[in-house]
N, C-alpha and C positions, 0 to 999 in steps of 0.2 A: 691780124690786127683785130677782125670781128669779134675772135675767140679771146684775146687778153681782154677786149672791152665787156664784153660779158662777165666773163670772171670776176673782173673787178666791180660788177655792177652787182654781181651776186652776194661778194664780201661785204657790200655797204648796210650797216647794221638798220639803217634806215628804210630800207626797202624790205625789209620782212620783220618786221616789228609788232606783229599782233599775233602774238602768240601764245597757246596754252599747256608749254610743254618746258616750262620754267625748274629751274634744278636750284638746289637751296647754295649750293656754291657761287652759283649764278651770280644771285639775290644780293649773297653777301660779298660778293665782289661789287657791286652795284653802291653797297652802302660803304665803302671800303678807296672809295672815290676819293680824291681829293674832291672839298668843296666844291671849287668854282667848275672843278671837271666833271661831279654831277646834277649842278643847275644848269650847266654850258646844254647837257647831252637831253638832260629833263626839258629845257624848255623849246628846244628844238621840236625835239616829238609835239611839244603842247601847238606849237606854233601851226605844226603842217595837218591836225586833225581839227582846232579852235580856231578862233579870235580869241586872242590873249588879253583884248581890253574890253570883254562880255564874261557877264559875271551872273549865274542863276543864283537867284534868290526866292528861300521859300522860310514859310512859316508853321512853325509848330505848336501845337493847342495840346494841352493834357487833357482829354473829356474824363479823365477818370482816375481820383488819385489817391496813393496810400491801399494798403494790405496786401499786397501780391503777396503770393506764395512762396517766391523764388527768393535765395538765399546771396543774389550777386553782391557781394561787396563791396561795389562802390555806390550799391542805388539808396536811396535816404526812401524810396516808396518802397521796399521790403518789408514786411509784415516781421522778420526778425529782428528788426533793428530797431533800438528807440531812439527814433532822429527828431521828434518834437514837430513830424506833420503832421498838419489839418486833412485828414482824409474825408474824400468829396466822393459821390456817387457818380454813375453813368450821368453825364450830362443832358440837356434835354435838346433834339436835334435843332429846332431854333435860335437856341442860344450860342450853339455852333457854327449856324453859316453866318450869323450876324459877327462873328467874331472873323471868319473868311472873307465879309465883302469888306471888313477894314483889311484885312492882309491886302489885299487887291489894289485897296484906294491907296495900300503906300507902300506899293512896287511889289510886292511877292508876284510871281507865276506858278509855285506850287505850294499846295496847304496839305499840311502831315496833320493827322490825328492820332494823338498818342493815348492808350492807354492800359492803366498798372495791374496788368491781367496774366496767368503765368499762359494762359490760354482763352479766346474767348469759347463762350458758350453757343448756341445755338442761336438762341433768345437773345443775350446781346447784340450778335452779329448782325439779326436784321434790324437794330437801332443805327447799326453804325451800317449799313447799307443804305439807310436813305440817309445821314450824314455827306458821304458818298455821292451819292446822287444829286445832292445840295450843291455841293462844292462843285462839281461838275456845269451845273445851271448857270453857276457864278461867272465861268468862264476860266476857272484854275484846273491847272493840274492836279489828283489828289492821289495821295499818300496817306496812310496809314501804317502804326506798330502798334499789334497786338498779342503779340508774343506767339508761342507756337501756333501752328495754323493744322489744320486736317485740310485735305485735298480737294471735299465736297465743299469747306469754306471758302478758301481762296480761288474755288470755279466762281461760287458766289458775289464774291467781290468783284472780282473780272465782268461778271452778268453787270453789276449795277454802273461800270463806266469806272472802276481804278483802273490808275493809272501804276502805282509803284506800289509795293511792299517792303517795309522796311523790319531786316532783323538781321542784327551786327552780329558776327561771330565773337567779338567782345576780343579775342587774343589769341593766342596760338595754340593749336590740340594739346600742345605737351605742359603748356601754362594754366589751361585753361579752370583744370579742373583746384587750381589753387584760389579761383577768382569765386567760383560756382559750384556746388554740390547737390544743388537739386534739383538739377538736370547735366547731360553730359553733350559732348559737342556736337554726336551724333544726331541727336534733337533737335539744335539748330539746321546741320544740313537738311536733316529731313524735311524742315518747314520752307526751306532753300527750296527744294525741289520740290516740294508742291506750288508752291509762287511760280517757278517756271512751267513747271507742266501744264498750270492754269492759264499761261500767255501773257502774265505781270513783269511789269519790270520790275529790275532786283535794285534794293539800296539794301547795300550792304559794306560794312566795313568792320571798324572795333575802336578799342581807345587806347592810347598809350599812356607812358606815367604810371601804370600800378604797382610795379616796382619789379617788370619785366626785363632779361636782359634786350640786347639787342638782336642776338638770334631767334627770339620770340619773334619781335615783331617782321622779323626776317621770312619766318614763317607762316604767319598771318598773313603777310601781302601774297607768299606765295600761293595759301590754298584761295585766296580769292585770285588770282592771276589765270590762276590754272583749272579754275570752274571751267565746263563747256563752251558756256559765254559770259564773259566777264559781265561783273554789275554793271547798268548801268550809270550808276550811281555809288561812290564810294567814301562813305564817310569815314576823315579823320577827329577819332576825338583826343579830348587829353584832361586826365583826372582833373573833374573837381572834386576835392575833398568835401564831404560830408560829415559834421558833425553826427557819433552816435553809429557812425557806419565802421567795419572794420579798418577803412584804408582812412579816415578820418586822418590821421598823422600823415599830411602828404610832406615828406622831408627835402622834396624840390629838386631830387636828384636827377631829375629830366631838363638836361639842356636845352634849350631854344634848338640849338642848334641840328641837335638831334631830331627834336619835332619837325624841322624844317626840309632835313632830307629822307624824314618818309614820308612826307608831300613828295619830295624827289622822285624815292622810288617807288611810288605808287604811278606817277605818273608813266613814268617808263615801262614799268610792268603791263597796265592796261592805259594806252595811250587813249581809245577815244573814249573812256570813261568819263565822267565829269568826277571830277575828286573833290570831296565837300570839307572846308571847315565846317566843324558841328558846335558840341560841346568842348567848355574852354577856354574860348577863342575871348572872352572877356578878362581873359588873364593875360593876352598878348599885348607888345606894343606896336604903334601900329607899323612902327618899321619892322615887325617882326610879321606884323599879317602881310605886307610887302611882299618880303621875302618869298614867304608862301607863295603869293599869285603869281608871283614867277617863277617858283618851283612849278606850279601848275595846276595849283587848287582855280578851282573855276566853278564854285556854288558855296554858297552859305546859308546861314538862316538868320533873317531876319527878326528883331521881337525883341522885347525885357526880358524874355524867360522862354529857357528851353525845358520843358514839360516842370521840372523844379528849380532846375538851376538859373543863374543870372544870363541873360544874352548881352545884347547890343541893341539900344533904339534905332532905328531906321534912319532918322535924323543925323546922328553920330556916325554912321553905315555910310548913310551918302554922303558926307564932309569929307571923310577918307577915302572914297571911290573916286569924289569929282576931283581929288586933289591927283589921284593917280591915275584919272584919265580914261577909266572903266565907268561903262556902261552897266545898268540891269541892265538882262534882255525881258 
């Protein structure tokens, strides 16, 4: 009896669930669910590693915006695109944490600083290391995206008290190079793995809607599932269209529904990840951002504006949180 009870303890898909040896058949069995048979299975996982009614919230600053180098297609701050931004200079570090102890005063716990660099410099970096170090004073968590990183930088950042590094693999290796050509995917991992080497937490995800199929994003979840150690952090976005950029024409062929179950199988892939609505998410309604938290998105960001795009005021955040019962933490 000992022996069938083991067995059967060993088949329960529950009890060895954190895994990085994920197969793309897997994956797309996963998304291949019925509906309600993959929120039933998603929010189970969410249930026994979260509190399903706490919710991380963070806020994101652009310190620096307009000329990048990099050619991504959906960004409006591309230097090749005439999207009709105002490009701003490296911000001045005071005008940064004044912008952080407001995130603070209206519920964020972590502050991202974004900025439109294909790499920082040297020189830059030690601006945004005592940024850094600001935020940190404040009593937030802090986050930064500054595009590829070198390895002597992101030990740097680590020295001055970050907390996470953020750079999205944006889409699947076999898509990706339709999104991006002037850099390849290899470039992001590389900066993957200096963020970890350096002891940072990883935010990382990508976006969907570019007019990927579903075995893309099938694959994107996969190579982050299957990193050594999953992100901590795993941002879903979803195109906004940008005037002037080439995905500009977004023809809205991305179902709700679709967005909804790779909330799903993100969460199942890396259950104790926190899976973030990012970008986007001001195009949902809010029965659809619902949906989501019980898929098992469990972080957002706070703010008018995500580095260029539209966010969600705080105000409007908490109306829909208190009505469903979610906590910030």
């Amino acid at each position: 009896m000992q022996a069938c009870l083991a067995t059967k303890k060993e088949s329960n898909p529950l009890e060895n669930d954190i895994r990085n040896d994920w197969t793309l058949e897997e994956v797309n069995e996963l998304f291949a669910l019925p509906f309600n048979d993959l929120l039933f299975k998603a929010h189970t996982l969410y249930r026994k590693y979260f509190n399903p009614n706490e919710i991380q919230a963070s806020t994101i600053l652009n310190v620096k915006t307009g000329s990048c180098p990099e050619n991504c297609s959906y960004c409006g701050q591309s230097a090749h695109f005439n999207t009709g931004l105002k490009k701003e200079p490296l911000w001045e570090v005071d005008d940064v944490l004044e912008k952080a102890r407001y995130a603070k005063e209206t519920g964020a716990s972590r502050f991202c600083i974004g900025a439109a660099w294909r790499g920082p410099t040297d020189k830059d970096l030690d601006k945004v290391v005592e940024m850094v170090k600001g935020v940190k004073e404040i009593g937030l968590e802090a986050c930064v995206t500054l595009g590829l990183l070198k390895g002597h930088q992101a030990q740097k950042l680590k020295e001055a008290g970050l907390d996470f590094y953020n750079h999205n693999i944006d889409t699947s290796p076999g898509f990706y190079s339709k999104i991006i050509t002037t850099r390849n995917f290899d470039d992001r991992m590389e900066t993957i793995g200096h963020v970890r080497n350096a002891g940072l937490k990883v935010c990382c995800g990508g976006i969907i809607g570019l007019g990927e199929a579903e075995d893309d994003r099938a694959n994107m979840l996969l190579v982050l599932a299957n990193m050594s150690t999953h992100p901590e952090s795993v941002p879903i976005n979803r195109l906004v269209p940008i005037e002037g950029t080439p995905l500009e024409h977004d023809n809205d062929s991305l179902h709700p529904i679709d967005f909804v179950k790779t909330i799903a199988v993100a969460r199942i892939l890396m259950p104790k990840s926190r899976v973030r609505l990012t970008g986007g998410r001001h195009m949902f309604s809010e029965e659809m951002q619902a949906l989501c938290f019980f898929a098992g998105a469990n972080s957002i960001h706070y703010g008018e504006k995500l580095l260029i795009t539209p966010g969600i005021t705080p105000e409007k955040d908490n109306a829909l949180l208190a009505r469903l019962g979610i906590v910030t933490m």
